[in-house]
N, C-alpha and C positions, 0 to 999 in steps of 0.2 A: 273465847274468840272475839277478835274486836271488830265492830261491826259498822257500817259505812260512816253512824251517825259519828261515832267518837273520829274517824279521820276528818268528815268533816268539820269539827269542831276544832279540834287539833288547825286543823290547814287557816279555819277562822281565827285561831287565837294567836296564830304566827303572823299573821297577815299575807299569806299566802292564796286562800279562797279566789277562786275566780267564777266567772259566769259568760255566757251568750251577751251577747247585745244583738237583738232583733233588729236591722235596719234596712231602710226602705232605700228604693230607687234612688241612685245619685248620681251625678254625676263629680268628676275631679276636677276642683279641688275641693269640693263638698261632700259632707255624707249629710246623710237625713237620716235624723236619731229621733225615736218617740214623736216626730213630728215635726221636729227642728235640725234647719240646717245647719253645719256645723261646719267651721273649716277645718280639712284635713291633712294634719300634720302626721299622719300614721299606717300610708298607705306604701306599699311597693313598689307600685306603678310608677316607676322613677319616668316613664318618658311619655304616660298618660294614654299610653295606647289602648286599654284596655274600650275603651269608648270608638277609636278608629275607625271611621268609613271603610276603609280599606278589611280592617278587620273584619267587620261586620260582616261585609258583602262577600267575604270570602267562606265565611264561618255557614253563612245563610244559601250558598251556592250547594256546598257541600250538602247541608241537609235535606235539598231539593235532591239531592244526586246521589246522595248514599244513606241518606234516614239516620236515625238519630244516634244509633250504637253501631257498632264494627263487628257485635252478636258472634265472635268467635278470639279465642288467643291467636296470636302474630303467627304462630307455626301450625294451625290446623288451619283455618281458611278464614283469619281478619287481617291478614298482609296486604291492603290493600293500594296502590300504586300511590298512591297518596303518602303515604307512610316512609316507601323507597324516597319518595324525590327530596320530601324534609330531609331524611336522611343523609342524601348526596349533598342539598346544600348546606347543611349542617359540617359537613367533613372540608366541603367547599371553604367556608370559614371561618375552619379551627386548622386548615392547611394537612390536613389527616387522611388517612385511605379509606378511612371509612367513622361510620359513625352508628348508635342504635340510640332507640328512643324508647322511653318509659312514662308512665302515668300521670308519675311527677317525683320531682326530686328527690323525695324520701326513696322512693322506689328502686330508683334511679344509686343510690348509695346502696343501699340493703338488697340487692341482686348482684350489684359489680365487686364488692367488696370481697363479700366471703367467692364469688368466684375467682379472685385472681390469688388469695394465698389464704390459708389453712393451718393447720394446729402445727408444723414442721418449721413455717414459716415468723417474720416478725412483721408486727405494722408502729410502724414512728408517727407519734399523732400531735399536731397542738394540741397544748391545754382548751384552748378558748374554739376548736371545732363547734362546728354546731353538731348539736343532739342527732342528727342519721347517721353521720358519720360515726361518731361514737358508738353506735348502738350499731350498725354494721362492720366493725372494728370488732366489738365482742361478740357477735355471730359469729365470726370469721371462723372461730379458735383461734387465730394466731396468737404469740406470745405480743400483748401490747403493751407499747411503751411511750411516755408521752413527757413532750418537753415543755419547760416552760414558754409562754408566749413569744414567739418570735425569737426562741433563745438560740445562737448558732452554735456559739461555745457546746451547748448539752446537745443539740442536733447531731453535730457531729461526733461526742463522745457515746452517745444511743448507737449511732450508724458503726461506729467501730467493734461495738461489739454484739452486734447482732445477729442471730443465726438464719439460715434457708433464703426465701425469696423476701427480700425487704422490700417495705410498700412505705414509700413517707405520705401521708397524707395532712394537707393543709386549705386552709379557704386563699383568694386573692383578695380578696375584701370581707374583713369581717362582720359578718351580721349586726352584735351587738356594740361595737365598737367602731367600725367605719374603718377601722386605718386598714393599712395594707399588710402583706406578709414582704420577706425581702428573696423574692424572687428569684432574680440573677444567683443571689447566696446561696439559698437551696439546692439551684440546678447544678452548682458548682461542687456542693458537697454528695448531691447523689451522681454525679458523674464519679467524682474521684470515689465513694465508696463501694459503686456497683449496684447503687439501690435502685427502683422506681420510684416515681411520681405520680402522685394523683392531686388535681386542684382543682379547687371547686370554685368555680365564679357564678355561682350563682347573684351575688349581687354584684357582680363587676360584666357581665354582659349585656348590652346596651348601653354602659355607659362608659367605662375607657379602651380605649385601642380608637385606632383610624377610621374601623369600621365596624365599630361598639363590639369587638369582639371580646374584647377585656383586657387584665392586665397583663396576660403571656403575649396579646399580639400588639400590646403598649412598649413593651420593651421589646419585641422583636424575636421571643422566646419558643415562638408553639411547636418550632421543631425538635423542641429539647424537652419539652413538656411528653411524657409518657400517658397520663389519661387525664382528657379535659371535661369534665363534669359541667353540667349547668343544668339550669332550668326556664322555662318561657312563661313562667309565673308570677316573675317580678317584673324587670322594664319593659318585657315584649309582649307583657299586656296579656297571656292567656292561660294557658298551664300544661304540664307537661316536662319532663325532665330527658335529659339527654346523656352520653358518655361518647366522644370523639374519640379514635386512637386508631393503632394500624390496623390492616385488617385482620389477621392472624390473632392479634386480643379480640376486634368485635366477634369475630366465627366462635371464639371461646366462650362468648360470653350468650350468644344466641343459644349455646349448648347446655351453659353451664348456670345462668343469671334466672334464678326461681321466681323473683317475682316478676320477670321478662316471660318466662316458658309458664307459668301457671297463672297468667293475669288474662282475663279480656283485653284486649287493646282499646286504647285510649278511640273516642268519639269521633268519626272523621271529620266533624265542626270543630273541634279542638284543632286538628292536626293543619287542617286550610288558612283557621288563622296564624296559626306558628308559621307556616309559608308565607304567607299576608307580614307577619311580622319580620321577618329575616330579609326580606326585600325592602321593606320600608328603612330597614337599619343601613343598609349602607348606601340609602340615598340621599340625593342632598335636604330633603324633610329628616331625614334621620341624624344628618349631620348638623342641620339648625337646633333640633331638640335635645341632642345633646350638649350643643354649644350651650343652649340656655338654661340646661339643667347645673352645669359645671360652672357658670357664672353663678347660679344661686350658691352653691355649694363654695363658693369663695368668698360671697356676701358672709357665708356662717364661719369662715375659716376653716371648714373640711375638707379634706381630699376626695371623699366619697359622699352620696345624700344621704348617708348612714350618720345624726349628728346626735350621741349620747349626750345626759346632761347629768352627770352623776350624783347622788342626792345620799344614798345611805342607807337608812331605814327603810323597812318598806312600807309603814303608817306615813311616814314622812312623801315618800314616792307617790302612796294613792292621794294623800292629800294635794298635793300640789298638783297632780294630775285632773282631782276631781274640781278644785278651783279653775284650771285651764278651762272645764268643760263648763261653767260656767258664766265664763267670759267669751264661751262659743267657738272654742280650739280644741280638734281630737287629738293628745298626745297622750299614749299610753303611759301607763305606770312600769314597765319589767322588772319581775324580782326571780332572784330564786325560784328553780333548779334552772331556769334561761340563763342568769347571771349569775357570778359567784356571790354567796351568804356578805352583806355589808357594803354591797354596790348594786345597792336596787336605783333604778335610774329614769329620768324621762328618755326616750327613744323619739327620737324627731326626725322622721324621712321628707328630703325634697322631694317635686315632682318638677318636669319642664311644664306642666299643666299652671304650676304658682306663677303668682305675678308679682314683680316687686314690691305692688303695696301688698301683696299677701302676708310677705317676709317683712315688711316696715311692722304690721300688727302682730305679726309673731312676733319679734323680739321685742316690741312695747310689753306684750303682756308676759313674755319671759321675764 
C-alpha cells in the first residue's frame, strides 16, 4: 500500500508539491509575507472591495444583530430575512424570478448540478471548466460529454446527439485563461437544439455588464441564459456563491440541492456584506472601479484581469515565479491538474486597487 510519504515525494519530484503561505494583515494591493510587503499581483479582488467601508460596516452591523453564525440549515430555522433580500436583489440583477444562495461557489455548483439532471440525462462541458463544475458534472450521473475549448463545431455535434435533459455548461470568463466564452453562439445553439444553460460568471461579475453584472448582461443575454451561477468571492470582495433562474428551477432546487438542504447557512456577516456589495456595484463608485479596472486590463492587452503568462514547465513556472517574489511581486506559479500537463503558467490578476505605477513595475519586472 502506498503511503502518504511516497505521493508526496512523487507530487515533489514532478514539481507539483504545494504548501500554505501564512500571511499577515494586508491590505490591496499588498500582502505581507514573513514580514514583508509584497505587491499583489495574485488576488481576486478585482474591484478591491474586500477592504470596503461600506462592507465592513455592513458585515459589523450584522454581527451586532445576529451574532456570529446562522446556528441552523436555510430550511429548519437559519433563513434568516437577510438571506431573502440578497436573494431578491440578486434575481433583481440577473433579471430572474428568483435566485438562492450558497456558502460558496464550489457549493453552489456541486448542489445545482446534480439537482437538475441525472444518470437518464446528458451534460455538455468545456474542456477548460473549472474543477466544481467538473466534479459536479460527475456527481450528477449524467452521461458527460465535453468539447473542446470554445469549439462550436463539436458543441453542436455533442448537442445533436444527445439523450434526456441536456445541460450545457460553460464559465463567461475563464479562470485560467481570462478570455471569454462566445456567448450569443452558445445561446443560439442550445435554443435550436432544446438544451439548457448554465454559466458561470464567477470571474465576470463585477466586472463587465453596465451594472458589473457580467458577460450575459454585456451583450444583453440574461433572458436567454437558463441558470446564472456566481460567486461574491472574487470582485464583490466577500464570499458566498449564488444560482439565478426561474422560479420553478430555484423551488427545485430548495428541494432538491444537498449541499443547500444539509449545510448551515452561510454567516449573516457574510450575507450583509454581499448586500453592501451588490449596491456598491451599480453605483456610480461601482461604475468608476470598474472603469479603472478595465483600463488596467487594456494596459496588459486582456479582455478580463484574468492575464496568463504561459511558461511551460512547471520548475520553469516556480522559478520564474519565485524570482518575481524576490523582486517583491506576488505572482503565482499554476500548474497541473488547475492547467493542462505543459502550460504551467504565471497567472496575473488586476485589481482597480493597482495604480498605474503599480503596473509600470509589473511589466519592468515581467
Amino acid at each position: 500500500m502506498q503511503i502518504p510519504t511516497d505521493e508526496l515525494s512523487q507530487l515533489a519530484e514532478d514539481g507539483l508539491l504545494r504548501s500554505l503561505r501564512p500571511l499577515g494583515p494586508s491590505h490591496l494591493p499588498f500582502v505581507n509575507l514573513g514580514g514583508r510587503e509584497l505587491l499583489n499581483f495574485s488576488s481576486n479582488d478585482y474591484l478591491g472591495l474586500s477592504r470596503h467601508p461600506a462592507l465592513i460596516e455592513a458585515a459589523t452591523k450584522a454581527l451586532t444583530d445576529h451574532g456570529t453564525g446562522a446556528a441552523s440549515s436555510r430550511l429548519v430555522c437559519g433563513s434568516l430575512t437577510l438571506f431573502h433580500e440578497l436573494e431578491e436583489h440578486i434575481a433583481h440583477g440577473k433579471k430572474t424570478e428568483a435566485a438562492l444562495t450558497f456558502a460558496n461557489g464550489y457549493a453552489t455548483a456541486m448542489g445545482t448540478i446534480p439537482a437538475l439532471v441525472g444518470k437518464d440525462d446528458t451534460i455538455v462541458l468545456d474542456k477548460l471548466a473549472h474543477a466544481c463544475l467538473i466534479d459536479a458534472a460527475r456527481l450528477s450521473g449524467a452521461t458527460l460529454r465535453v468539447f473542446p475549448h470554445n469549439d462550436l463545431t463539436k458543441l453542436e455535434k455533442l448537442l445533436n446527439s444527445s439523450k434526456g435533459r441536456t445541460l450545457i455548461i460553460t464559465e463567461s470568463v475563464f479562470s485560467m485563461d481570462g478570455d471569454l466564452c462566445p456567448l450569443a453562439e452558445i445561446i443560439k445553439l442550445k435554443e435550436k437544439t432544446g438544451a439548457l444553460l448554465l454559466l458561470d460568471e464567477a470571474h465576470a461579475i463585477g466586472v463587465l455588464g453596465p451594472t458589473g453584472q457580467g458577460l450575459a448582461e454585456e451583450l444583453g443575454l440574461q433572458a436567454r441564459v437558463d441558470f446564472q451561477m456566481g460567486t461574491f468571492g472574487k470582485a464583490l470582495g466577500s464570499a458566498g456563491g449564488y444560482l439565478a433562474a426561474s422560479r420553478e428551477w430555484i423551488d427545485l432546487l430548495i428541494n432538491k440541492a444537498r449541499s443547500f438542504i444539509y449545510s448551515t447557512a452561510p454567516p449573516p456577516a457574510q450575507v450583509a456584506a454581499n448586500l453592501a456589495a451588490l449596491s456598491l456595484l451599480s453605483s456610480q463608485e461601482g461604475m468608476e472601479l470598474r472603469s479603472r479596472l478595465l483600463a488596467h486590463c487594456s494596459r496588459l492587452e486582456s479582455p478580463t484581469p484574468i492575464v496568463p503568462r504561459i511558461i511551460g514547465e512547471n520548475a520553469d513556472a516556480i522559478a520564474v515565479s519565485e524570482a518575481l517574489l524576490e523582486k517583491g511581486l506576488l505572482i503565482p506559479a499554476i500548474r497541473y491538474p488547475t492547467v493542462p500537463r505543459g502550460t504551467a503558467r504565471l497567472r496575473i490578476t488586476l485589481s482597480a486597487a493597482h495604480t498605474t505605477t503599480h503596473l509600470d513595475r509589473l511589466l519592468q519586472e515581467i
